[in-house]
BAKETOR-409434 format. One line per field, with one value per residue (C-alpha): residue number from 1; residue in one letter; x, y, z. Coordinates in nm, 3 decimals, padded with zeros to 5 digits. Each point is the difference from the previous one (the first is absolute). Layout:
BAKETOR-409434
pos <- [NUM,...] .
code <- [A,...] .
X <- [X,...] .
Y <- [Y,...] .
Z <- [Z,...] .
END
This chain:
BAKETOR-409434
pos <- [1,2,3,4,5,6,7,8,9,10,11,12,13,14,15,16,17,18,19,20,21,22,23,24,25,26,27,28,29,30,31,32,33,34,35,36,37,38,39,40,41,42,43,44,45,46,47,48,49,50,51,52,53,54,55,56,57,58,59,60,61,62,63,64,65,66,67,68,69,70,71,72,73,74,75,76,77,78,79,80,81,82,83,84,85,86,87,88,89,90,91,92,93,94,95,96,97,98,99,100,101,102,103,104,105,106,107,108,109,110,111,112,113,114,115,116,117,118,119,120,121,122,123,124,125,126,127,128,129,130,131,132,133,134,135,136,137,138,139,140,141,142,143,144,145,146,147,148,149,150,151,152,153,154,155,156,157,158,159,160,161,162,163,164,165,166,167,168,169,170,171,172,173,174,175,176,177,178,179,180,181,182,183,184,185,186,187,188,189,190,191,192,193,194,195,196,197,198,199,200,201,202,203,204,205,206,207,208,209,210,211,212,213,214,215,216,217,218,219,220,221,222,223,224,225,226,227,228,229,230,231,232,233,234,235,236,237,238,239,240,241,242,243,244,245,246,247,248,249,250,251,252,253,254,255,256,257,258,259,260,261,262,263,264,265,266,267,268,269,270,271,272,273,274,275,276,277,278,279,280,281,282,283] .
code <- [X,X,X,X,X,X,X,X,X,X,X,X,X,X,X,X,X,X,X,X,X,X,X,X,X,X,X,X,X,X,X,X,X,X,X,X,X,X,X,X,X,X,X,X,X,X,X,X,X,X,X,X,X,X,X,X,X,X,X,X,X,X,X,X,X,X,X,X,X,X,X,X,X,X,X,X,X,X,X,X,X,X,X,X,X,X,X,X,X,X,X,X,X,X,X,X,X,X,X,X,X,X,X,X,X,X,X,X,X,X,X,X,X,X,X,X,X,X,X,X,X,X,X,X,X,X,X,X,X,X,X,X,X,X,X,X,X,X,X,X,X,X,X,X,X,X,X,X,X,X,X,X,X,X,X,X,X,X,X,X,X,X,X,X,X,X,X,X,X,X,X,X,X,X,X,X,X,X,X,X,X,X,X,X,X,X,X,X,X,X,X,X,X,X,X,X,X,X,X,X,X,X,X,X,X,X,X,X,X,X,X,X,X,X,X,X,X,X,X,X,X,X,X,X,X,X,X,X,X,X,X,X,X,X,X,X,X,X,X,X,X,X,X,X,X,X,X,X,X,X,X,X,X,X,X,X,X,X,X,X,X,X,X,X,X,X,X,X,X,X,X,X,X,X,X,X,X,X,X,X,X,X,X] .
X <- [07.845,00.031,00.147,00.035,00.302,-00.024,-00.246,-00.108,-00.281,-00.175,00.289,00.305,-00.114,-00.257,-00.363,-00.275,00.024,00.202,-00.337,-00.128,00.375,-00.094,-00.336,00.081,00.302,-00.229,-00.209,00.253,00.144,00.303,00.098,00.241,00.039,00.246,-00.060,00.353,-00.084,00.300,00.133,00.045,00.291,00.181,00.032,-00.315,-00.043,-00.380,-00.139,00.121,-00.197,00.019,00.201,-00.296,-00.191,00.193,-00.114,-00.386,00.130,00.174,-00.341,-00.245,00.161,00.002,-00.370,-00.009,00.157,-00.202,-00.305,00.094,00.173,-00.032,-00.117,00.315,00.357,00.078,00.333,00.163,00.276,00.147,00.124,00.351,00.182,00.406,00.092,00.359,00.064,-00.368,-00.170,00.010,-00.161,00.191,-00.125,-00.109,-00.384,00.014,00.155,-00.273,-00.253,-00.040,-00.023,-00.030,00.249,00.140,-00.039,00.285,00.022,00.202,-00.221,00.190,00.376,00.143,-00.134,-00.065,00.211,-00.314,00.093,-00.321,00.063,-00.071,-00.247,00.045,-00.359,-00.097,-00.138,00.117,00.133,00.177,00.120,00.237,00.099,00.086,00.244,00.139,00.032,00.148,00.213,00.023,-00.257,00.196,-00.277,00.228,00.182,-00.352,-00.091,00.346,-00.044,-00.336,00.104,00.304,-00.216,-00.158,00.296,00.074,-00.323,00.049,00.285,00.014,-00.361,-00.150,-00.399,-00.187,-00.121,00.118,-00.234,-00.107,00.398,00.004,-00.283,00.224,-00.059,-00.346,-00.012,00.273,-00.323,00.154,00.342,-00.029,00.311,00.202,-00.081,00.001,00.240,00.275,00.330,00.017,-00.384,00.038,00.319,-00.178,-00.275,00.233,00.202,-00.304,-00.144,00.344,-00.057,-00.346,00.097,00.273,-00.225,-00.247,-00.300,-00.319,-00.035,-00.321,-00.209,-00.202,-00.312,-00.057,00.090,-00.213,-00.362,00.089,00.133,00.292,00.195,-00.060,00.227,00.037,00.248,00.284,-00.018,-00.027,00.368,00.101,-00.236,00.140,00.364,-00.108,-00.157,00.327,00.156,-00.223,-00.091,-00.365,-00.283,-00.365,-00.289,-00.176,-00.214,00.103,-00.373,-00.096,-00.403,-00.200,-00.091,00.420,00.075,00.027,00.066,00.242,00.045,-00.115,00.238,00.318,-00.076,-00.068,00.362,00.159,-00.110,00.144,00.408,-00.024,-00.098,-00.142,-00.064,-00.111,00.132,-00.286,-00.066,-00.176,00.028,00.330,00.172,00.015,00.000,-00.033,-00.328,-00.064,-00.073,-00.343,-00.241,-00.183,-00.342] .
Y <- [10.839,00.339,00.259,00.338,00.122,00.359,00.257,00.299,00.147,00.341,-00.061,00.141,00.117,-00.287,00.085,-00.206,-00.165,-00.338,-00.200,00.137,-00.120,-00.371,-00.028,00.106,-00.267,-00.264,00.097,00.030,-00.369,00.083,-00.282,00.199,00.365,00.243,00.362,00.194,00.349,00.282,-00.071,00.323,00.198,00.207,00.332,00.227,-00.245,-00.017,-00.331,-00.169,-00.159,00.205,-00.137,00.050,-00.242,-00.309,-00.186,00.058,-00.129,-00.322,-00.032,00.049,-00.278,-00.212,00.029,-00.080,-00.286,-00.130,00.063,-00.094,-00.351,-00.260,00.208,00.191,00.026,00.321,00.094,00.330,00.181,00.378,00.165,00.125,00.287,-00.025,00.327,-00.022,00.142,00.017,-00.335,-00.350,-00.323,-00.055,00.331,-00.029,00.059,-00.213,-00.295,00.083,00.002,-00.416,-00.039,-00.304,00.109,00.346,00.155,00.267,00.274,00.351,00.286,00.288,00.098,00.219,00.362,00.308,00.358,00.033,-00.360,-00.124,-00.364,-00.030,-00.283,-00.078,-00.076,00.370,00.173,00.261,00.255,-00.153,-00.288,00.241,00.248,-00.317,-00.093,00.326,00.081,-00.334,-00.120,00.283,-00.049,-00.345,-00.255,-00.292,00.093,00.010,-00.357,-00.107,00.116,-00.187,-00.325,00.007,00.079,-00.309,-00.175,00.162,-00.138,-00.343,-00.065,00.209,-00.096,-00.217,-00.049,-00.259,00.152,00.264,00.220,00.116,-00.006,00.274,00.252,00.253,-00.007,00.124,00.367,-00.121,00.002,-00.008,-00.042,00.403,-00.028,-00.363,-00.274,-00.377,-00.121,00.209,-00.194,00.153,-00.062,-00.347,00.030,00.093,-00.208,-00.310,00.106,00.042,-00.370,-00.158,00.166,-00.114,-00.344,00.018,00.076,-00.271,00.282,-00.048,00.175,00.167,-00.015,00.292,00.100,00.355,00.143,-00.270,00.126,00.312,00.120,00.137,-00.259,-00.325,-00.209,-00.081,00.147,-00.136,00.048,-00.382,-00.016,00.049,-00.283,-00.207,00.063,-00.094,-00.296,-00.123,00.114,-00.253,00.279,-00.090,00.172,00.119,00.175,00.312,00.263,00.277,00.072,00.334,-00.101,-00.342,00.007,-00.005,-00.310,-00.247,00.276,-00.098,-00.348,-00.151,00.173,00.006,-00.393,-00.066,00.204,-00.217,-00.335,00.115,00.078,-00.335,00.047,-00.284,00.165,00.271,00.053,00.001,00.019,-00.251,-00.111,-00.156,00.265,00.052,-00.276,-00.026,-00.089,-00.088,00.329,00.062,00.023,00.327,00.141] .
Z <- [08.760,-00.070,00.264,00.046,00.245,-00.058,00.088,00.112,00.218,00.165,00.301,-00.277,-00.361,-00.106,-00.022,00.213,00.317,00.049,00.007,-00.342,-00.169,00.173,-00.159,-00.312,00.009,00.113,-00.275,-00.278,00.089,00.134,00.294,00.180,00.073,00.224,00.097,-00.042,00.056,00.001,00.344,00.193,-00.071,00.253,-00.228,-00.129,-00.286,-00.205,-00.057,00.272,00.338,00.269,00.313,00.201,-00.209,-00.040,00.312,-00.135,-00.312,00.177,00.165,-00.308,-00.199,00.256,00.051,-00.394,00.058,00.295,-00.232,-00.343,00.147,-00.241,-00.267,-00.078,00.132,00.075,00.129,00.142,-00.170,-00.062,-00.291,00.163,-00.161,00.040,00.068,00.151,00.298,00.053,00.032,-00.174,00.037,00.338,00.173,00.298,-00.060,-00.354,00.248,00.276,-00.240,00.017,-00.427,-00.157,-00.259,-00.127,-00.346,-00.038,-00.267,-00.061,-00.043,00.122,-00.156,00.188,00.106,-00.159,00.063,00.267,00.211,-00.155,-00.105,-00.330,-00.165,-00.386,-00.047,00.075,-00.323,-00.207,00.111,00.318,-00.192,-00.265,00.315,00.225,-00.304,-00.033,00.322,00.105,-00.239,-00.227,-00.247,-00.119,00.004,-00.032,00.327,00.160,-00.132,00.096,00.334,00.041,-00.101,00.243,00.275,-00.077,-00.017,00.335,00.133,-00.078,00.127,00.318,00.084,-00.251,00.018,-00.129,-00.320,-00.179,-00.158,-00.375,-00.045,-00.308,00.176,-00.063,-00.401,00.133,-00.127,-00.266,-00.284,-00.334,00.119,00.050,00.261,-00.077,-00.229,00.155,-00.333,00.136,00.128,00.305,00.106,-00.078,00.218,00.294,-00.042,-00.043,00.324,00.192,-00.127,00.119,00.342,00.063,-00.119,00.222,00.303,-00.091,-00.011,-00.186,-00.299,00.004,-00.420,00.060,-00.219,00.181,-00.372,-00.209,00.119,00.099,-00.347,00.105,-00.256,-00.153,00.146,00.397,00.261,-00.088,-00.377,-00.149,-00.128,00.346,00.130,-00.269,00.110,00.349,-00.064,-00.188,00.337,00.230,00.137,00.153,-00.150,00.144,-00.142,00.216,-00.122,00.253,00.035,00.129,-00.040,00.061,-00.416,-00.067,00.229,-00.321,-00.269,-00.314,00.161,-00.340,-00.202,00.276,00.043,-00.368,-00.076,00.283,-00.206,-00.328,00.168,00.155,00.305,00.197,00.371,00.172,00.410,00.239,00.413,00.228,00.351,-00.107,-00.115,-00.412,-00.213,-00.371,-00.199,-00.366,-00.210,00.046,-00.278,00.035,-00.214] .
END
């Protein structure tokens, strides 16, 4: 079996409607498949669903699962930013929402001098003025700040998953603002593993960077998947797909890197909940 948890369509930032991401996963071989669009946030964020939309969304994937019965599972999830104060797996409209599961990820830390929260993943130049603005122009109090939101988030309202853990090394190219060797990095990243192991959250391998070429390793960075693993910290495979063509990209490489630290198992969701499978072997 080979799943795919995490996804995007036209209803947040993906491209193509939720039936074109279906047929393409029928056709790539994948046996089940959620749709976890950004769930609406309650601030002018980009990217996200509108508030508006999210019952059409409820109502489009269950068509697509009505139709597609017995050819694909297909299961209904959102990507939920923790933003404290603001909303969290256990807001109101996340709870309403009727999910099979939630995937939960920090995007946002804290706001700029304007109130505008402020995303990590923005490009150059808003990702330099957000860290000297913020926290001074010290990127290592930036990164420390991320990773203790996510500590926050998992243990004041843990999801299901956690997303691409180390997203925010995304504009770190070349190391141009920390380097991953550093003590304190591998600090925080340690701290942040013994939280989500402590909350018993999913640790989401994903390959977003891989066939995108934005690195050549997954979100989180392999060392850190190694250091979960040897945590017991459960382990799953999503590509984070933003178009149909990107539902199975860098699973051969993420699954074939899984295989040589040891791993034996990869998380996945059916009508019982999650459950562990045998590491697929993927072409």
């Amino acid at each position: 079996m080979t799943t795919n948890h995490h996804a995007h369509t036209r209803f947040s930032d993906g491209i193509g409607e939720p039936l074109d991401y279906v047929r393409e996963a029928v056709q790539q071989g994948v046996s089940a498949y959620t749709f976890s669009d950004h769930a609406p946030i309650p601030l002018a964020a980009a990217g996200c669903m509108l508030m508006e939309d999210l019952a059409d969304y409820s109502s489009v994937i269950a068509g697509l699962q009505r139709e597609y019965a017995g050819r694909i599972q297909l299961y209904k999830s959102l990507e939920v930013d923790y933003i404290p104060g603001v909303m969290n797996v256990n807001s109101p409209h996340i709870r309403a929402a009727g999910l099979d599961f939630t995937v939960g990820a920090v995007h946002y830390v804290d706001y700029l001098p304007d109130g505008t929260p402020w995303s990590f993943q923005r490009p150059e130049p808003v990702f330099a003025e957000g860290i000297r603005t913020i926290f001074g122009g010290d990127a290592r109090r930036m990164v420390e700040r991320y990773y203790g939101l996510v500590r926050e988030m998992v243990a004041t309202h843990p999801p299901d998953i956690v997303a691409h853990l180390d997203r925010i090394k995304k504009r770190n190219v070349g190391e141009a603002y920390w380097s991953e060797r550093e003590p304190w990095y591998e600090r925080a990243v340690e701290e942040t593993l013994e939280a989500i192991q402590g909350a018993g959250c999913i640790l989401e391998v994903n390959t977003r960077g891989l066939y995108l070429g934005e690195w050549e390793d997954t979100y989180p960075s392999g060392w850190i998947v190694e250091r979960a693993l040897r945590r017991g910290i459960r382990l799953q495979v999503n590509s984070d797909a933003h178009r149909p063509e990107h539902i199975t990209g860098g699973f051969a490489k993420t699954y074939a890197a899984l295989q040589q630290i040891g791993a034996g198992e990869v998380w996945i969701y059916g009508s019982h909940g999650f459950r562990p499978i045998p590491l697929p072997e993927w072409d």
